[in-house]
NUSE-185858 format. One record per residue (C-alpha): residue in one letter; x, y, z. Coordinates in steps of 0.05 Angstrom, whole numbers. Example, Ala and Ser with C-alpha at 12.3 -4.5 7.8 and 13.67 -1.06 7.14 Angstrom:
residues 2
NODE  r      xx      yy      zz
NODE  a     246     -90     156
NODE  s     273     -21     143
end
This chain:
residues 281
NODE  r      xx      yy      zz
NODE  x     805    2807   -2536
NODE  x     770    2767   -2489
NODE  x     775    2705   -2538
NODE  x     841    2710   -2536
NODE  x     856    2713   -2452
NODE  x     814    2653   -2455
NODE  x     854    2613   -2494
NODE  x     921    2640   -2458
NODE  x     897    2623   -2391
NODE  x     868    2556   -2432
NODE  x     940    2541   -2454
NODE  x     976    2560   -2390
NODE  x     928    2508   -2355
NODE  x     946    2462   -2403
NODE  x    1026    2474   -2398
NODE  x    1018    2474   -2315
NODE  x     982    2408   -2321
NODE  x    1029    2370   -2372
NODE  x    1086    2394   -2322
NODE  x    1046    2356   -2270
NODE  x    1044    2300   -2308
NODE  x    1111    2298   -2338
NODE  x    1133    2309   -2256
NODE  x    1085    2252   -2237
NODE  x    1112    2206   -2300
NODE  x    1189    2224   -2262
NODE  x    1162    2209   -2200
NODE  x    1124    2147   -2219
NODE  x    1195    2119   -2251
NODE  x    1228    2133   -2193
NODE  x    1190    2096   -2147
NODE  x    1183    2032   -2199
NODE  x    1260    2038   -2192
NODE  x    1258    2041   -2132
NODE  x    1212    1985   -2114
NODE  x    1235    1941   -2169
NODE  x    1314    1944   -2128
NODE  x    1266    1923   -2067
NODE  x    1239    1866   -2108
NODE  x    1313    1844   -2129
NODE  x    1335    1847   -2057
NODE  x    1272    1809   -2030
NODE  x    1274    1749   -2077
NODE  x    1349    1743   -2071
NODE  x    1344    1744   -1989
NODE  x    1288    1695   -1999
NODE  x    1322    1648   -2048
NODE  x    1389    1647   -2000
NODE  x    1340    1635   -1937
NODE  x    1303    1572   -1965
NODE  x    1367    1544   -1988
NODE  x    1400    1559   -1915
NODE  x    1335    1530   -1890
NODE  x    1335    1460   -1942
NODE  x    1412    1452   -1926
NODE  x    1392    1459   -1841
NODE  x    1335    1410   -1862
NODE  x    1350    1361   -1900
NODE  x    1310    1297   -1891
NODE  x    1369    1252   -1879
NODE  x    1389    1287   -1816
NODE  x    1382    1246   -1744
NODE  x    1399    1265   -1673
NODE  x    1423    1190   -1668
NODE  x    1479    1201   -1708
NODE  x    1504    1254   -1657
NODE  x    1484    1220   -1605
NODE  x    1543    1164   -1626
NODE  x    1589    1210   -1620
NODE  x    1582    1242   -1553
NODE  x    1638    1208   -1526
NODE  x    1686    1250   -1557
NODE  x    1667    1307   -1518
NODE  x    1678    1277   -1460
NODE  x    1745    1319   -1448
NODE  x    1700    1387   -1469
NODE  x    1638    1380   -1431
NODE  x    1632    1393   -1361
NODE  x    1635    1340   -1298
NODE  x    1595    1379   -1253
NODE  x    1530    1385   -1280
NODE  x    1485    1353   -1325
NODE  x    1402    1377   -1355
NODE  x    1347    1324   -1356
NODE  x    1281    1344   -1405
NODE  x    1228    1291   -1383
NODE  x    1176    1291   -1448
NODE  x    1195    1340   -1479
NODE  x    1139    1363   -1538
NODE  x    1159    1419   -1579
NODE  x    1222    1408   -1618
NODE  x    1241    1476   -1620
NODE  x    1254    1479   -1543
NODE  x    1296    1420   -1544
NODE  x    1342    1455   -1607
NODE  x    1341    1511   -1566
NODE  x    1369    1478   -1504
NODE  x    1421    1436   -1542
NODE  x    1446    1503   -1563
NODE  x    1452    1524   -1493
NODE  x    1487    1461   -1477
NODE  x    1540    1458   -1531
NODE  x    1548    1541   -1502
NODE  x    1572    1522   -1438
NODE  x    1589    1452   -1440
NODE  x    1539    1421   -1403
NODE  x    1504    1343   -1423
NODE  x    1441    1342   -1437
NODE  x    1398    1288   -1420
NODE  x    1328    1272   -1459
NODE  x    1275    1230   -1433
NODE  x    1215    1209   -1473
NODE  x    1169    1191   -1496
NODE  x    1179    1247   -1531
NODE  x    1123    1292   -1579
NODE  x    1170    1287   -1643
NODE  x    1215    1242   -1669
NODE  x    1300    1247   -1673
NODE  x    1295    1270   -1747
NODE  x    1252    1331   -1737
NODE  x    1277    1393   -1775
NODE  x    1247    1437   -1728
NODE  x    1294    1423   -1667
NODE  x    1347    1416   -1717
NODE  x    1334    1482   -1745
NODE  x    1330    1521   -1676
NODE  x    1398    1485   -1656
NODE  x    1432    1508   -1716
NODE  x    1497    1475   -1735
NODE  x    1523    1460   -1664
NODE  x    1491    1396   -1656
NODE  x    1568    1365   -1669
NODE  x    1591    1404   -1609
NODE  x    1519    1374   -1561
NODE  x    1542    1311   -1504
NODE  x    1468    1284   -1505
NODE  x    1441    1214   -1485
NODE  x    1374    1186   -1499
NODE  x    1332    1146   -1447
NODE  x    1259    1114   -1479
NODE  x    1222    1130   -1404
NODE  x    1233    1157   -1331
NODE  x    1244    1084   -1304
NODE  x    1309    1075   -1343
NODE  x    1336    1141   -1331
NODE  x    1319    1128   -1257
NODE  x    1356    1063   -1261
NODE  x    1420    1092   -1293
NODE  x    1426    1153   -1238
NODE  x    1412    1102   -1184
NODE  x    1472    1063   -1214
NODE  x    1525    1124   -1212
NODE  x    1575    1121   -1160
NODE  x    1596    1193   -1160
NODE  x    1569    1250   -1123
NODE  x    1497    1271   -1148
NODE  x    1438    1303   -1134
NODE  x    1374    1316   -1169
NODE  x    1350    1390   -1179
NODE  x    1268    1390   -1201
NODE  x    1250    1455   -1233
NODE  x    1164    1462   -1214
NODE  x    1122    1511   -1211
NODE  x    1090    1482   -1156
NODE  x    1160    1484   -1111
NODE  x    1165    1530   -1048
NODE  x    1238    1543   -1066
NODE  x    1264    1597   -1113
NODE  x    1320    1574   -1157
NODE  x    1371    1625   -1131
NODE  x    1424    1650   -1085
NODE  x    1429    1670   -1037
NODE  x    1362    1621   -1027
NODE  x    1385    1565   -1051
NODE  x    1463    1532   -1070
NODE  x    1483    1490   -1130
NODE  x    1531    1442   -1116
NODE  x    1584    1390   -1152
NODE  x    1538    1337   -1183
NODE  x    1473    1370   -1196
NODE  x    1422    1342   -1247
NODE  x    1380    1401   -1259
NODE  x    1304    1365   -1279
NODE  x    1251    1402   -1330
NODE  x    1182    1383   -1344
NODE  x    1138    1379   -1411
NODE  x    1114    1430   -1437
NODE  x    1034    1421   -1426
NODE  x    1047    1383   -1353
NODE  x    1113    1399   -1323
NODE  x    1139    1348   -1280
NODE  x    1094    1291   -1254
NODE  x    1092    1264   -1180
NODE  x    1121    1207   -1193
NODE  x    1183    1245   -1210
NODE  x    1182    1305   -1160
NODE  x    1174    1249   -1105
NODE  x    1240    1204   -1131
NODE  x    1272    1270   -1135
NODE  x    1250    1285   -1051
NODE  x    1267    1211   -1030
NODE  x    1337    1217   -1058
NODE  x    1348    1280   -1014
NODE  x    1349    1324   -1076
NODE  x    1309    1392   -1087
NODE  x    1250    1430   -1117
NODE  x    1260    1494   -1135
NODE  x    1221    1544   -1178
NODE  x    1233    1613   -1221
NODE  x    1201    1671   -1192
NODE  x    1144    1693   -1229
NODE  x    1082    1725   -1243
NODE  x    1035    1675   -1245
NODE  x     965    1716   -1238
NODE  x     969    1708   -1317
NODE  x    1023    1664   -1328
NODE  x    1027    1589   -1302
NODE  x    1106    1582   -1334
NODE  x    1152    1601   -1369
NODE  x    1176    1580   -1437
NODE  x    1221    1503   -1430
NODE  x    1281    1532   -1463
NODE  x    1287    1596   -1418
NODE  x    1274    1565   -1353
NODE  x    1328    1511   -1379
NODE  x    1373    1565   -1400
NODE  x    1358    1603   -1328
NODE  x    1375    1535   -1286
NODE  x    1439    1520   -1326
NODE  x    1469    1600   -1316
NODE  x    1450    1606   -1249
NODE  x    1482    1539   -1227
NODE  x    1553    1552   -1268
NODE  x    1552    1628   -1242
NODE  x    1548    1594   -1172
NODE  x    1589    1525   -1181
NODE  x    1644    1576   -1231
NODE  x    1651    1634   -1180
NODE  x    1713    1666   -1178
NODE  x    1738    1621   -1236
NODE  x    1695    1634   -1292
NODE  x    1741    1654   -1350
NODE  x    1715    1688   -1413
NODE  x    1760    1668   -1473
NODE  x    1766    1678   -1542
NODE  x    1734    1652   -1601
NODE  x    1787    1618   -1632
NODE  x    1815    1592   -1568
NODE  x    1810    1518   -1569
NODE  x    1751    1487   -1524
NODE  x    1791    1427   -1496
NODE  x    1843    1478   -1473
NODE  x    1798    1527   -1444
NODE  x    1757    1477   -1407
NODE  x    1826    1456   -1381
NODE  x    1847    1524   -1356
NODE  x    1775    1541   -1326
NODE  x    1792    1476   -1285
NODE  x    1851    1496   -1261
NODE  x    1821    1561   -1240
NODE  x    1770    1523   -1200
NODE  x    1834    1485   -1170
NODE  x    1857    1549   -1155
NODE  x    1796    1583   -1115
NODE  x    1788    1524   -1073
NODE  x    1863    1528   -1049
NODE  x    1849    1602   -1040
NODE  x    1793    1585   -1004
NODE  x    1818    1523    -959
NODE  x    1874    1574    -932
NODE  x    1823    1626    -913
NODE  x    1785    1582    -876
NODE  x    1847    1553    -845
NODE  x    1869    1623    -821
NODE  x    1794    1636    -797
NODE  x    1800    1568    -750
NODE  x    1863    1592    -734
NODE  x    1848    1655    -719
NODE  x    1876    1668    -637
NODE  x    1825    1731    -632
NODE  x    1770    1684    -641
end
């Protein structure tokens, strides 16, 4: 009798574990499954991404090439306001702040030397495809970039970003106006005297970003850049600034953004008017 509850509690242990392992075997093939649809996914993600990445970087790509054909932006990009890197080094910065510029319209200006060449993939890659839509121009040092904004006839004014400045970058602190050049440093050494005194000589500005700097001695190239640029269009665009569409053409928004600056400084010509006019003065 005993014999036999032995082997019935033998063969009920046996039947509980092949359950177990036919439940594990289930589970098992459920999570290959599962992980092998991962593995699909993955590869196919990857494969797509290095082929978006070989098309964005293909070795025969140049900045010069763009560079020729600025001049038919000319009716797109904005009058009022221009962005000078001196030395740039990182090439991702510079995409980075191309894509800013072909964003809002704004020429950018690059001044080497530089610490990569016009062909780098890099700053190709982080400005994506709107290099075509980018005014730039090119200048091998400061001196001839000096010399050509010494040569311009039209209202201008240079705008050094520093850390070292005693003047935050704001309103109500500090105005943009009609003309501005905003300036940025390298990387590793900002702006150099040589620069930051041309810029004081020419009765133009220093100005800084408010930060931190217990830990921090500045902030990334791009987002200062990006900073400047918004700051001085929310300023120079207020009460004008129009949001349009996306399939709104450029030319003719930048035309009707103009006429709304037209507009505001009619509005604002006949208030001051009225204020000098005012007999309860």
């Amino acid at each position: 009798m005993k014999l036999n509850q032995n082997m019935s509690n033998l063969v009920s242990v046996s039947i509980r574990n092949l359950s177990q392992v036919r439940e594990a075997r289930k589970n098992y093939k459920n999570h290959l499954r599962v992980y092998n649809a991962f593995t699909r996914f993955f590869s196919i993600s990857k494969d797509t991404d290095s082929k978006a990445v070989e098309q964005d970087t293909r070795s025969d790509w140049n900045l010069d090439s763009y560079i020729s054909e600025s001049h038919k932006l000319e009716a797109w990009v904005r009058r009022d306001l221009n962005i000078v890197l001196v030395e740039p080094r990182i090439p991702q910065n510079v995409g980075a702040v191309a894509r800013t510029c072909a964003a809002t319209g704004v020429r950018m200006n690059l001044i080497g030397p530089m610490g990569f060449s016009l062909n780098d993939k890099k700053m190709k890659r982080a400005g994506l495809d709107y290099w075509p839509h980018v005014c730039v121009k090119i200048y091998d040092g400061w001196g001839e970039f000096r010399s050509f904004y010494e040569s311009l006839s039209e209202p201008k004014r240079l705008i050094a970003f520093s850390a070292r400045a005693d003047i935050y970058y704001g309103a109500p602190e500090f105005q943009y106006q009609s003309g501005d050049w905003l300036l940025f440093g390298s990387e590793t050494s900002g702006l150099s005297d040589e620069v930051t005194d041309f810029v004081r000589q020419t009765q133009g500005k220093v100005v800084k970003l408010p930060i931190r700097d217990g830990f921090v001695r500045s902030v990334n190239l791009a987002v200062a850049a990006g900073v400047g640029i918004f700051e001085a269009i929310r300023q120079l665009d207020e009460g004008a600034h129009i949001v349009h569409s996306r399939d709104r053409d450029p030319i003719t928004a930048a035309a009707a953004l103009e006429q709304g600056r037209k507009r505001m400084k009619t509005i604002l010509s006949a208030e001051e008017k009225l204020a000098r006019d005012d007999p309860m003065k």
